[in-house]
FIKOLZA-1660 file (N, C-alpha, C; in steps of 0.1 Angstrom, whole numbers, plus 5000, padded with zeros to 4 digits):
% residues 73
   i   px   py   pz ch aa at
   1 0859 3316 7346  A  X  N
   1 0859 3301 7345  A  X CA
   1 0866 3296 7357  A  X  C
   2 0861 3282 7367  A  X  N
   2 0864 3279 7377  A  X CA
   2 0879 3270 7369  A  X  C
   3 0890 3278 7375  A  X  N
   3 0902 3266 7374  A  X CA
   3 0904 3259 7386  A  X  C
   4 0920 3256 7387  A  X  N
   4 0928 3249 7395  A  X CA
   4 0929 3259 7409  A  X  C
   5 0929 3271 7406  A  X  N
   5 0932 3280 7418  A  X CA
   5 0923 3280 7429  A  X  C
   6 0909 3275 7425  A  X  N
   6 0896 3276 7435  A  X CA
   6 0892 3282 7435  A  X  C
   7 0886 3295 7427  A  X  N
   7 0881 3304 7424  A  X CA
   7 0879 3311 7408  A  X  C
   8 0870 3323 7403  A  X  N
   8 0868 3320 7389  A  X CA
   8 0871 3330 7386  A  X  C
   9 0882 3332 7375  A  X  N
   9 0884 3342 7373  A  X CA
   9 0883 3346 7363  A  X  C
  10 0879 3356 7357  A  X  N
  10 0868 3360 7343  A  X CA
  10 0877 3369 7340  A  X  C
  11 0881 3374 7333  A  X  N
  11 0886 3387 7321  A  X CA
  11 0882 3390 7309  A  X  C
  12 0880 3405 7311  A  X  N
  12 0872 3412 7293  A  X CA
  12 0884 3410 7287  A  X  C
  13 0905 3403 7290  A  X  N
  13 0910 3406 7281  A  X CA
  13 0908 3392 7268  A  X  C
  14 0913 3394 7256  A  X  N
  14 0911 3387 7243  A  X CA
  14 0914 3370 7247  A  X  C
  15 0928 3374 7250  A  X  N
  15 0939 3363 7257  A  X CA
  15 0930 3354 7268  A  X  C
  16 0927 3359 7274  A  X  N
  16 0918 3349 7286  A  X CA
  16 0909 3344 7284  A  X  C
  17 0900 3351 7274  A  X  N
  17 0888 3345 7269  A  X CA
  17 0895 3333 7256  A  X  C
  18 0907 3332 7252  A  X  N
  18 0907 3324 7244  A  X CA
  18 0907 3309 7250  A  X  C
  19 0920 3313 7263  A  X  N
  19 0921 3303 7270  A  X CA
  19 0908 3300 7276  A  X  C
  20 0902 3306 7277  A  X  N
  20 0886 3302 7293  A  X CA
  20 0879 3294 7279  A  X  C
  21 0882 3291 7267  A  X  N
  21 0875 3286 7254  A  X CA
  21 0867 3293 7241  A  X  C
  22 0866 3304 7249  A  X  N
  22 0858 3318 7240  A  X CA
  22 0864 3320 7226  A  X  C
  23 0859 3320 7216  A  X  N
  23 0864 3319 7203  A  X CA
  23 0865 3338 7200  A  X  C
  24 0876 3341 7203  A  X  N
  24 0876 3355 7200  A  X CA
  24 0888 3361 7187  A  X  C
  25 0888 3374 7186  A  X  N
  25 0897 3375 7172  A  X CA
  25 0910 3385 7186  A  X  C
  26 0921 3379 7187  A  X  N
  26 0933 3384 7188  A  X CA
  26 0937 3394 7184  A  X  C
  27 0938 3388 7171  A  X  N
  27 0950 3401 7163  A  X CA
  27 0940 3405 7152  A  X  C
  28 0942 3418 7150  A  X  N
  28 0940 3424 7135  A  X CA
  28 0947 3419 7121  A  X  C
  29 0941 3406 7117  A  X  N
  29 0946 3405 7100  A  X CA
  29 0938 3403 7093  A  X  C
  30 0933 3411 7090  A  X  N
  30 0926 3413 7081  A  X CA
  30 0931 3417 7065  A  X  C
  31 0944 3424 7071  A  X  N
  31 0954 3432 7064  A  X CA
  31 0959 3422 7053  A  X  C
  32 0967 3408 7060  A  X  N
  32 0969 3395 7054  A  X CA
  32 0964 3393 7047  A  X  C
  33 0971 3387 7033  A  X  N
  33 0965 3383 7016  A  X CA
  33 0967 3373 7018  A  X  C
  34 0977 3367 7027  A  X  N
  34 0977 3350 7024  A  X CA
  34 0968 3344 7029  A  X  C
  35 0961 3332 7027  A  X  N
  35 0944 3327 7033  A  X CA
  35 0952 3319 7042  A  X  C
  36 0964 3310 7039  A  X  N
  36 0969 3302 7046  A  X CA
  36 0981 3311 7060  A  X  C
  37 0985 3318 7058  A  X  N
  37 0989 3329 7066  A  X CA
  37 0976 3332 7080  A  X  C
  38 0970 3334 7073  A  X  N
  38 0958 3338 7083  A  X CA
  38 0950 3329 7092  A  X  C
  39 0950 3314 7082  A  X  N
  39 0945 3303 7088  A  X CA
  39 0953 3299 7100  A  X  C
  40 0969 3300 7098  A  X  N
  40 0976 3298 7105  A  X CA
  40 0977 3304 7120  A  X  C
  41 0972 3318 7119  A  X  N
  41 0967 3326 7132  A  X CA
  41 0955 3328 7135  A  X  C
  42 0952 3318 7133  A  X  N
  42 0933 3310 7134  A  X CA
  42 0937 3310 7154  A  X  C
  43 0926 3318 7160  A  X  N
  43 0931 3316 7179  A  X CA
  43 0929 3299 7183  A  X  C
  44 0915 3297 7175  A  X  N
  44 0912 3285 7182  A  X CA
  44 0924 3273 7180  A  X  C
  45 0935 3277 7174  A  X  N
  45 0946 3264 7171  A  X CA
  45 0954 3271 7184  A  X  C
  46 0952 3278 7189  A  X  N
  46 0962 3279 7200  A  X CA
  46 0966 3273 7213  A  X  C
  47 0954 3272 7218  A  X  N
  47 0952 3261 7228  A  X CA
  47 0947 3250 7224  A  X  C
  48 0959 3239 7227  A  X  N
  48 0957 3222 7218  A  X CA
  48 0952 3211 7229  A  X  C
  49 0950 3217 7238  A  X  N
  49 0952 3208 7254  A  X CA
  49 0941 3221 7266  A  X  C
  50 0941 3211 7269  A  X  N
  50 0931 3220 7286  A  X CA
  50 0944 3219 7293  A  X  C
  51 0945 3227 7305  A  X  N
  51 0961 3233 7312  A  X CA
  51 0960 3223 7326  A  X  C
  52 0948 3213 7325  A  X  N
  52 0947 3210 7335  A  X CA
  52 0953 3199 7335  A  X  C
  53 0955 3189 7319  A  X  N
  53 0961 3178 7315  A  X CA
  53 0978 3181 7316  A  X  C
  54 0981 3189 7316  A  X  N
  54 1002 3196 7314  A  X CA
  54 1005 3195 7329  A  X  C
  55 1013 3189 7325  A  X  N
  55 1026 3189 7340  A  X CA
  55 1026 3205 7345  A  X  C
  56 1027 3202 7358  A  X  N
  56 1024 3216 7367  A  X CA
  56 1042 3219 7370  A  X  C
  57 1044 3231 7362  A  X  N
  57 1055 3239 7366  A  X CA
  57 1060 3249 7371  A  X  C
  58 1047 3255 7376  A  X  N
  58 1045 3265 7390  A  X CA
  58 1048 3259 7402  A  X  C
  59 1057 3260 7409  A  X  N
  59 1055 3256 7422  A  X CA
  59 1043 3253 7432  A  X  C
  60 1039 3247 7438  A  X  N
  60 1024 3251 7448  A  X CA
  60 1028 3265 7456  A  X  C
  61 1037 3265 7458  A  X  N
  61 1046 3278 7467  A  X CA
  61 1037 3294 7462  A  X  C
  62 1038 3290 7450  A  X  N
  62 1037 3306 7439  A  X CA
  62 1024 3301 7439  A  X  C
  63 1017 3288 7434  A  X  N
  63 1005 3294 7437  A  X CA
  63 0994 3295 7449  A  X  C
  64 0999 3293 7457  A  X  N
  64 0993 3297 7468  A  X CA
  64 0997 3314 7472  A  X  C
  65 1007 3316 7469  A  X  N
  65 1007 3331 7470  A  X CA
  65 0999 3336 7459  A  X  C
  66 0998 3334 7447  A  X  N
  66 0991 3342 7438  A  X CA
  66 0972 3337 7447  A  X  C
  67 0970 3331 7451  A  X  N
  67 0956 3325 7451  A  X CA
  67 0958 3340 7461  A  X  C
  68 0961 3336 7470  A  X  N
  68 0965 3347 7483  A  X CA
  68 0963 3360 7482  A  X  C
  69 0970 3367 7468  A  X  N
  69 0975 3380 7468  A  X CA
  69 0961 3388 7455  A  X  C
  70 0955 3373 7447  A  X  N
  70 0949 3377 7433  A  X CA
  70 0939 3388 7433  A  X  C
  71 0932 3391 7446  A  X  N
  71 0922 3399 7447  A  X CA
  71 0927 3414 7443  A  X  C
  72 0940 3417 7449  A  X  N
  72 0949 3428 7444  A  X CA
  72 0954 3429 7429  A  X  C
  73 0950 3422 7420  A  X  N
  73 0952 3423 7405  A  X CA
  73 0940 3426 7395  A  X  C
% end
């Protein structure tokens, strides 16, 4: 998914697909009896906001080095 950085960057992990909007299962609870327990670790309540609306608390500093360095991750 194209962010802020200028470039897109896609991951098979859980966590980034939840953020990029992908409705995925995180955690294993299945295990969990409580319905409200479980609703509570519902992914899609995780992200309440797009990251593009939140005050930027990264330096531009760091991210221009991460933009710089990302191909190596």
């Amino acid at each position: 998914m194209q962010r802020r950085l200028g470039f897109a960057l896609e991951s098979t992990e859980k966590i980034c697909q939840i953020v990029n909007g992908h409705n995925t299962t995180l955690w294993e609870n299945g295990w969990i009896g409580s319905a409200a327990l479980r609703n509570a670790l519902e992914v899609s309540k995780i992200i309440v906001s797009m990251p593009e609306t939140m005050p930027e608390v990264v330096s531009p500093k760091e991210v221009a080095l991460f933009t710089k360095n990302a191909w190596t991750y």
